[in-house]
N, C-alpha and C positions, 0 to 999 in steps of 0.2 A: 686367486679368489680369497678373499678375508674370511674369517671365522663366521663373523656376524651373516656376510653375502652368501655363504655356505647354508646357514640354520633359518636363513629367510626364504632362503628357497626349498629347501627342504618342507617348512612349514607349511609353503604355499602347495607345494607337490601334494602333501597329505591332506590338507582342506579341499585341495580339488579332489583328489585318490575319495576321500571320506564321503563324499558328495556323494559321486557315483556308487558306490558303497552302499549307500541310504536308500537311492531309488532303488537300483538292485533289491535289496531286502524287502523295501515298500514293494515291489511287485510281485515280490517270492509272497510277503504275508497276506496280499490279497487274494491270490491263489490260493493258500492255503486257507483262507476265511472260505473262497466258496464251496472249495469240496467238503469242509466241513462241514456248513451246511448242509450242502448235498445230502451228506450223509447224516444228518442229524433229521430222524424220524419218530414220531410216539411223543417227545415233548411240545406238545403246542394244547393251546386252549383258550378259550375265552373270559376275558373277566370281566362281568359289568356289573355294573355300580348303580343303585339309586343314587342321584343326586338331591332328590327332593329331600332324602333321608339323613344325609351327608349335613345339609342348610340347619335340617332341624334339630339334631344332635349338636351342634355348632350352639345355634341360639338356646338349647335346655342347660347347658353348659356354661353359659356366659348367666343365664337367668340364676341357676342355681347359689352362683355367685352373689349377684348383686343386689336379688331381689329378698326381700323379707320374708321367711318360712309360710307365711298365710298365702303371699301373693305368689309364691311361685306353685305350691299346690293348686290354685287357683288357675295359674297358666297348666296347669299341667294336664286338668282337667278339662278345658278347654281343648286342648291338642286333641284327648281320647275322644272327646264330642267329634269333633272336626273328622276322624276318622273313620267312627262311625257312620257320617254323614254320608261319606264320602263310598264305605263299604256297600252303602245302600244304594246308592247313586249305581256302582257298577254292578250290582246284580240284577239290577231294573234296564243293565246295558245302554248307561248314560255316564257314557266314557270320556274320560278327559283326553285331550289332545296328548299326544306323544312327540317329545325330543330325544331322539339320539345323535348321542355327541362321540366325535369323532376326533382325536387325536394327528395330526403329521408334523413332526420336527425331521424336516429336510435338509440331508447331506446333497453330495457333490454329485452321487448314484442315485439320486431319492430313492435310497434301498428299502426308507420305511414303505415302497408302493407295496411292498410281498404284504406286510398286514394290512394296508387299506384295503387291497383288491379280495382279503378275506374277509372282513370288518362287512365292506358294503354288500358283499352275495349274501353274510348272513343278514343283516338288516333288511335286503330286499325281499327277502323271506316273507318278512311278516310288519312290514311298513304298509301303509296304503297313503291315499295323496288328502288324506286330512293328518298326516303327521309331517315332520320334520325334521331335518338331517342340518345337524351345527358342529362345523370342523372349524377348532382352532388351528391354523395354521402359520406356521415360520421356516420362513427359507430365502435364503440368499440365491437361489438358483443353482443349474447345474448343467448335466449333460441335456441337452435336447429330448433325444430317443427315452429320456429316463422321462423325463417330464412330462412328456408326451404321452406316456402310456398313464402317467398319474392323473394327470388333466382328464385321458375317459375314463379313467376310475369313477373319478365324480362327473362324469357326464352322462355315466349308467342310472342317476340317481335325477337328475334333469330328464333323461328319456323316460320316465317311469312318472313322470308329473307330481314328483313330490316336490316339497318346497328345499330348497337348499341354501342353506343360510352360510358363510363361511366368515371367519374374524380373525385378522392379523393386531396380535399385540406387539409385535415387535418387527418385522421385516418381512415381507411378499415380494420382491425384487424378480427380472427374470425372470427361469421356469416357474419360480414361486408365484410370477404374477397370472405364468400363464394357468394354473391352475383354480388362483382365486377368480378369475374372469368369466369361469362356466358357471358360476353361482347365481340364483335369485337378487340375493341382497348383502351387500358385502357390508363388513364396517371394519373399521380400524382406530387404534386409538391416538391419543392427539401427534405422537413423536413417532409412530408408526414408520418405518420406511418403505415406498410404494414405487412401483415402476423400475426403473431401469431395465428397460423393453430395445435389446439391446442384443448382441453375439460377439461374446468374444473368444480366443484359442490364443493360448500361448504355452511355448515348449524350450524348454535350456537345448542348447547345441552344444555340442563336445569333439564337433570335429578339430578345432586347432588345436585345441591339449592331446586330441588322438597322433594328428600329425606333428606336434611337438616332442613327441615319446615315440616316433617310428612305428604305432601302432595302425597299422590297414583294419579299415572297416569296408565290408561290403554286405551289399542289400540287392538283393536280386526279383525284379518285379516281373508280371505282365499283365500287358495295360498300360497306356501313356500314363497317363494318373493314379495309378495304383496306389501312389503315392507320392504326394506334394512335401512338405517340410520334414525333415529328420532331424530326430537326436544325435544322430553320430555323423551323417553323411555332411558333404557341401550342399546348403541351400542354394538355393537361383534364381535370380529374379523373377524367373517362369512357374519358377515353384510354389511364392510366394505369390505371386495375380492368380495363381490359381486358385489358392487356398481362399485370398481375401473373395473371390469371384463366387465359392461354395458357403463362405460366411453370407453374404451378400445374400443368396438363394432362402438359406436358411433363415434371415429376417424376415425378407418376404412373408414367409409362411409363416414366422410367428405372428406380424404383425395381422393377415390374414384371419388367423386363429382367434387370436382378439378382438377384433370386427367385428368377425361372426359371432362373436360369442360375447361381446359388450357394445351396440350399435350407435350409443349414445357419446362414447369417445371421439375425438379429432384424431386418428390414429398418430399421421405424419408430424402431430404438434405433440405426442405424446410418447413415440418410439422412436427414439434420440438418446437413448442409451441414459437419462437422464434419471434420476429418482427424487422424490418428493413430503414431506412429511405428512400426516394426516390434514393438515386443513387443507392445503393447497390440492392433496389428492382428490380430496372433494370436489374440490374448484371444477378440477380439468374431469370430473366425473369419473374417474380410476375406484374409485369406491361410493358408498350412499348414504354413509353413515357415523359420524365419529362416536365411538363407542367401545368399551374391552368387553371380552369376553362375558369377566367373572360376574359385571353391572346385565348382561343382557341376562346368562343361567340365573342368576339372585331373581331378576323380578319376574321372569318365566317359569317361579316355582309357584306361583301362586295361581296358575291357571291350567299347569301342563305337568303330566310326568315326566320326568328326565332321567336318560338312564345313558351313562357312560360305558362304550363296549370299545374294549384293547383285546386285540387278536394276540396272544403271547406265546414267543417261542424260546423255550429254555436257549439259553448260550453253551456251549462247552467251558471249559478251562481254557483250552486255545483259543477261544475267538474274544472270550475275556480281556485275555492277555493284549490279543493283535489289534482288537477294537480301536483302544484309544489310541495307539501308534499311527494307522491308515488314516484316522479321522485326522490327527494332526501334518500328515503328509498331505493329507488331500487338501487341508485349508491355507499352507504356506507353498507347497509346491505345485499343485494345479492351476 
């Protein structure tokens, strides 16, 4: 063997070796993300925001600017009027309509479900069905079972006859759709990406480099199907009609889910693994409205209070650290 055929395989040895290395660790630091958790108690709380307040600090700030000394006094006075008015109004208990907005930027776990499913108990506190629930949301999809539970997060908020509003500025795809699809009134904006109503699994196999390097792997189950494809083991053709046979189930039931929960869709013209940008999502009725978020909260200040609530739970050091590691594992290697 040459020098060169020597250090090329060698090479190759250690990109495989490095590989399995990285899942390894990506599974040790997911682990240890959730016992941290676990164990992380006393740091959590709420922070809500006026938004009405937020618009209007925005515009006294841009006025202060550009307007002439007389005229912005003049705006400014106007504003005090305006809320006096409005002071009057609620003590006569001639209340403005209420929006609460809601946050989810969804991973592969939609692990943000831990704050929604806190967010909406408290909201249902003290909502009633003359208010409104407006979640911006983004997500490429994920695990099923994760999705699933986030989907009746907001479906707690539909059984209770409030109105629920939801708005993807940027992707609802998958589980992502399936959560936007319990909503009242959906909108998206023009480049929006929608649908891909769809199930996929795919998983690296290491049994030939295991059997390449003398290394025996064994898995010992019970249950014929305890388990269909392996990372380590030989797949089989049986293993694999099996697995595609449990994907297959699981469309079903998203496609199902969506039905029920959007009746105005062609399902079978629409769950085809396919995705689409906001006009066309229109088209095939995937959403009701092209629109961003920021255009609907802007003109919703003028009739409605809005108050943005984030459930926050302090991080550690460690989960600082492991955060952005598992996120980028989960979106190259899941």
């Amino acid at each position: 063997m040459s020098l060169i055929d020597f250090f090329t395989n060698y090479a190759m040895f250690l990109a495989k070796l490095g590989t399995v290395v990285i899942m390894i660790l990506a599974t040790v630091g997911i682990i240890l993300l959730l016992v941290m958790r676990a164990k992380a108690g006393g740091n959590e709380y709420f922070d809500v925001k006026n938004i009405n307040q937020k618009y209007e600090q925005m515009q006294l700030l841009l006025k202060s600017v550009m307007l002439p000394k007389k005229e912005f006094k003049k705006s400014m006075k106007d504003i005090k009027s305006k809320h006096k008015e409005e002071e009057k109004k609620t003590k006569e208990g001639d209340y403005k309509r209420r929006i609460f907005v809601l946050d989810f930027d969804g991973d592969m776990r939609a692990s943000e479900v831990t704050s929604l499913r806190e967010e909406i108990t408290a909201l249902l506190a003290i909502a009633d069905k003359k208010d409104e629930v407006f979640v911006t949301l983004e997500s490429g999809g994920g695990m099923v079972h994760s999705y699933g539970l986030a989907a009746s997060q907001l479906k707690r908020i539909a059984d209770k006859e409030i109105k629920l509003t939801i708005a993807v500025d940027k992707v609802a795809a998958s589980g992502g759709y399936m959560m936007v699809c319990v909503a009242d009134h959906i909108m998206a904006a023009p480049f929006a990406i929608i649908g891909s109503i769809g199930v996929l699994a795919q998983i690296p196999n290491f049994n030939r480099f295991l059997k390449k390097h003398d290394i025996d792997y064994e898995q010992l189950t019970a249950g014929k199907y305890k388990r269909t494809l392996t990372m380590f083991g030989e797949n089989t053709d049986s293993d694999r009609e099996k697995m595609k046979e449990e994907l297959e189930e699981t469309h079903v039931l998203l496609k199902e889910f969506i039905k029920d929960n959007r009746g105005q869709v062609d399902i079978e013209n629409i769950a085809t693994g396919e995705h689409w940008y906001g006009k066309k999502a229109l088209e095939l009725g995937l959403i009701d409205e092209i629109r961003t978020s920021d255009d609907y909260l802007s003109e919703s200040t003028k009739d409605a209070n809005i108050y943005k609530i984030h459930y926050v739970r302090k991080k550690s050091f460690v989960e600082k650290i492991l955060h952005p590691v598992i996120k980028l594992f989960e979106n190259n290697l899941l």
